[in-house]
Structure formats: structure tokens, C-alpha cells
C-alpha positions in Angstrom: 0.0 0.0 0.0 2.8 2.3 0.8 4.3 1.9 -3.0 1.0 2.7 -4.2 0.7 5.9 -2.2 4.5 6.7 -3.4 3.6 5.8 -6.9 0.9 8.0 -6.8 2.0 11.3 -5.1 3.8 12.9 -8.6 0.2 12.3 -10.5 -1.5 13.7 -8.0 1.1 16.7 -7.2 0.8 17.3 -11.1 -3.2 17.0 -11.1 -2.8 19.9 -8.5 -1.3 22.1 -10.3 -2.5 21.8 -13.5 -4.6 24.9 -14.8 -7.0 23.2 -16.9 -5.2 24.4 -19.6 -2.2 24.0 -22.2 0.2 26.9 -21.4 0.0 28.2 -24.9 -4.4 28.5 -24.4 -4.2 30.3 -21.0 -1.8 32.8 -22.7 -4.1 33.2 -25.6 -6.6 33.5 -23.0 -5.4 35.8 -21.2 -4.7 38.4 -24.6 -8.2 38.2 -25.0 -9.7 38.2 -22.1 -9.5 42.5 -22.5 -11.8 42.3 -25.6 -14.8 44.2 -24.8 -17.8 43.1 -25.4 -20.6 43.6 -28.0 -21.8 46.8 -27.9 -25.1 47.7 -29.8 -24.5 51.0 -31.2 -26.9 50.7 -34.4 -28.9 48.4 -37.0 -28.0 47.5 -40.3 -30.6 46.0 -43.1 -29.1 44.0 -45.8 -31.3 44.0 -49.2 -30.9 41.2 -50.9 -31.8 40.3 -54.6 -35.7 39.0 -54.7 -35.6 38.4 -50.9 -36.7 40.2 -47.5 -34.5 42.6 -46.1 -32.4 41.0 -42.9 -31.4 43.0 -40.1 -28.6 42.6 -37.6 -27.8 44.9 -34.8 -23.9 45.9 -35.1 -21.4 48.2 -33.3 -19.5 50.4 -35.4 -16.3 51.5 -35.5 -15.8 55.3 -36.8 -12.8 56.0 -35.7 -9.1 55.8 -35.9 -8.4 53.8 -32.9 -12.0 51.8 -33.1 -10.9 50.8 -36.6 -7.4 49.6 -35.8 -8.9 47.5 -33.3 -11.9 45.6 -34.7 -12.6 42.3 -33.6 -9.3 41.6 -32.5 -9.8 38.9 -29.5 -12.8 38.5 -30.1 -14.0 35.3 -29.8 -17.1 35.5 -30.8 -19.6 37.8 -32.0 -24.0 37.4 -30.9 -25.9 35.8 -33.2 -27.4 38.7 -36.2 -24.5 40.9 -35.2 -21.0 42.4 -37.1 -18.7 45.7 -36.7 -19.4 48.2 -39.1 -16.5 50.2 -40.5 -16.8 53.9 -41.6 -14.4 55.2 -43.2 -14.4 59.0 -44.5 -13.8 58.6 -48.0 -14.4 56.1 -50.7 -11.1 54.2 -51.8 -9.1 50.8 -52.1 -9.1 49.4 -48.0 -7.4 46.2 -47.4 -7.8 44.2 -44.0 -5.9 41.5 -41.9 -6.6 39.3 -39.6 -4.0 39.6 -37.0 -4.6 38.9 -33.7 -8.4 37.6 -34.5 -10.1 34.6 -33.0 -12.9 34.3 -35.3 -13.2 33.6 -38.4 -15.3 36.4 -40.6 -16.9 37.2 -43.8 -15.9 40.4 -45.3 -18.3 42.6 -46.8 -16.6 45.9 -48.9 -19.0 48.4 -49.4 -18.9 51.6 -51.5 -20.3 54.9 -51.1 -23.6 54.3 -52.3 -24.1 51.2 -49.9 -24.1 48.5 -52.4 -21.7 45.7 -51.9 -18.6 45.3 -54.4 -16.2 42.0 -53.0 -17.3 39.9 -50.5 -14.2 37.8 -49.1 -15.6 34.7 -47.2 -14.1 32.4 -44.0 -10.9 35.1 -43.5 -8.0 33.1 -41.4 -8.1 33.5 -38.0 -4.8 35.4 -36.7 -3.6 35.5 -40.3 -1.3 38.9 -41.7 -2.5 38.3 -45.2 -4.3 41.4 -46.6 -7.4 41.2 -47.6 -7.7 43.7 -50.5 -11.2 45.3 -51.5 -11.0 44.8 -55.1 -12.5 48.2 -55.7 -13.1 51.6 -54.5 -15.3 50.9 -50.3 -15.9 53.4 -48.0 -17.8 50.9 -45.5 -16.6 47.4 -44.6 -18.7 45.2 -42.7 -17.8 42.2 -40.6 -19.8 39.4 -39.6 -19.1 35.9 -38.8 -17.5 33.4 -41.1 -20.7 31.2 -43.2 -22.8 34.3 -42.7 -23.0 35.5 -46.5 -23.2 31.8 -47.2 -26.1 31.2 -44.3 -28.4 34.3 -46.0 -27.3 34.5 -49.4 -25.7 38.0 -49.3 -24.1 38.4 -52.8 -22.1 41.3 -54.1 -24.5 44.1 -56.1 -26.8 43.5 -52.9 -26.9 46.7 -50.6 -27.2 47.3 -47.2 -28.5 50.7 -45.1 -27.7 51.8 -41.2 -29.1 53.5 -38.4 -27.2 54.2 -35.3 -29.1 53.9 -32.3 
């Protein structure tokens, strides 16, 4: 019984300490676990060729600083939800995924709200660029399948309201 007991004491000291985690996950974790949260800050209708208009609430990101920091740790996003991206002007954008959980579909949009390249199932944490493929002064993110889930094609438009 004793050997046993010895046998035993390393599994259990290591069963003790163990986080629950690989070390490599609780640091990943812990990068994300700063993301804020959803915020609702407006809705945005997609019109879709010979279908009903769908809406999803989204939070939007206007800014300098909200734009450089999209989704990043995000880990996921509410269902019927994305970040809107206003930008000033109409012109080429190109996006990464860098330091992104999720995967997203990527909707560029230009001026007049009607949807030019749609790139689906981005990489996760990937530094490849994303390009527009034409002039977009609005980029909308949702997650990855979404396009695919409500057959949202490029020519299709979308409108917003913030709340």
C-alpha cells in the first residue's frame, strides 16, 4: 500500500497544479480576455436580390483607434451581429486578420451602400491582406458562413441607423 501511495504522489502533485489548460491557451486567453464586449450601437438591413431585407444589430467603428482595433480577441460575435467600418472617404481598403479569433466574412462596401467584393471564411490570426478589389468606404464584418447562411451576394446593398 505504501508503493502505491508513493507511486501515486507525482500524479496527484501534477493534477494539483495543472490549470486546466495548455500553457500556450491560457496565454491566448489571457490576450483576450481585454476584448470588450458587444456593444449595440446601431442596425444595419441587408437588401438582398428578390428576398426580405435582414437585419442585424452591429457596433461600429468610426474611428481611428476603433478601426485599428476591430474584432481583434474577439472570440465571438452574438448571433445577427457584425462591426461596421466607416471610413471618411471612398477608396481601395485592405484588411488582416492579425490577432483575431474568429473567423469572418468580409463585406466591402462603396459609397452608395451596395456591396462590391465579399471575401468569405478570413483566417483566423492571419497577416495576409485582404484587399477590397474596388473603391469601399464601408466594410462590414460578420461571422464566417454568414453570407453563405443568407445568401448575401455582391451588387446586394445594405443601409444603417445608429441607435
Amino acid at each position: 500500500m505504501r508503493y502505491v501511495l508513493l507511486a501515486l504522489a507525482p500524479l496527484l502533485l501534477l493534477l494539483a497544479c495543472d490549470s486546466g489548460a495548455p500553457p500556450d491557451e491560457a496565454a491566448e486567453a489571457e490576450d483576450t480576455a481585454d476584448a470588450p464586449a458587444f456593444k449595440e450601437e446601431g442596425t444595419l438591413t441587408l437588401f438582398r436580390d428578390g428576398m426580405e431585407p435582414l437585419e442585424i444589430a452591429i457596433e461600429i467603428a468610426d474611428t481611428e483607434e476603433a478601426r485599428a482595433r476591430g474584432l481583434m480577441g474577439r472570440e465571438a460575435l452574438p448571433e445577427m451581429s457584425g462591426m461596421l467600418f466607416i471610413f471618411e472617404e471612398e477608396t481601395e481598403r485592405s484588411f488582416w486578420m492579425a490577432d483575431t479569433p474568429l473567423s469572418l466574412d468580409l463585406l466591402f462596401v462603396d459609397a452608395d451602400g451596395v456591396i462590391g467584393h465579399i471575401h468569405k471564411y478570413a483566417r483566423p490570426f492571419s497577416s495576409e491582406q485582404i484587399p477590397s478589389e474596388g473603391p469601399a468606404q464601408y466594410v462590414l464584418e460578420v461571422p464566417a458562413g454568414f453570407c453563405d447562411q443568407h445568401n448575401i451576394a455582391a451588387t446586394d446593398s445594405l443601409r444603417y441607423e445608429r441607435l
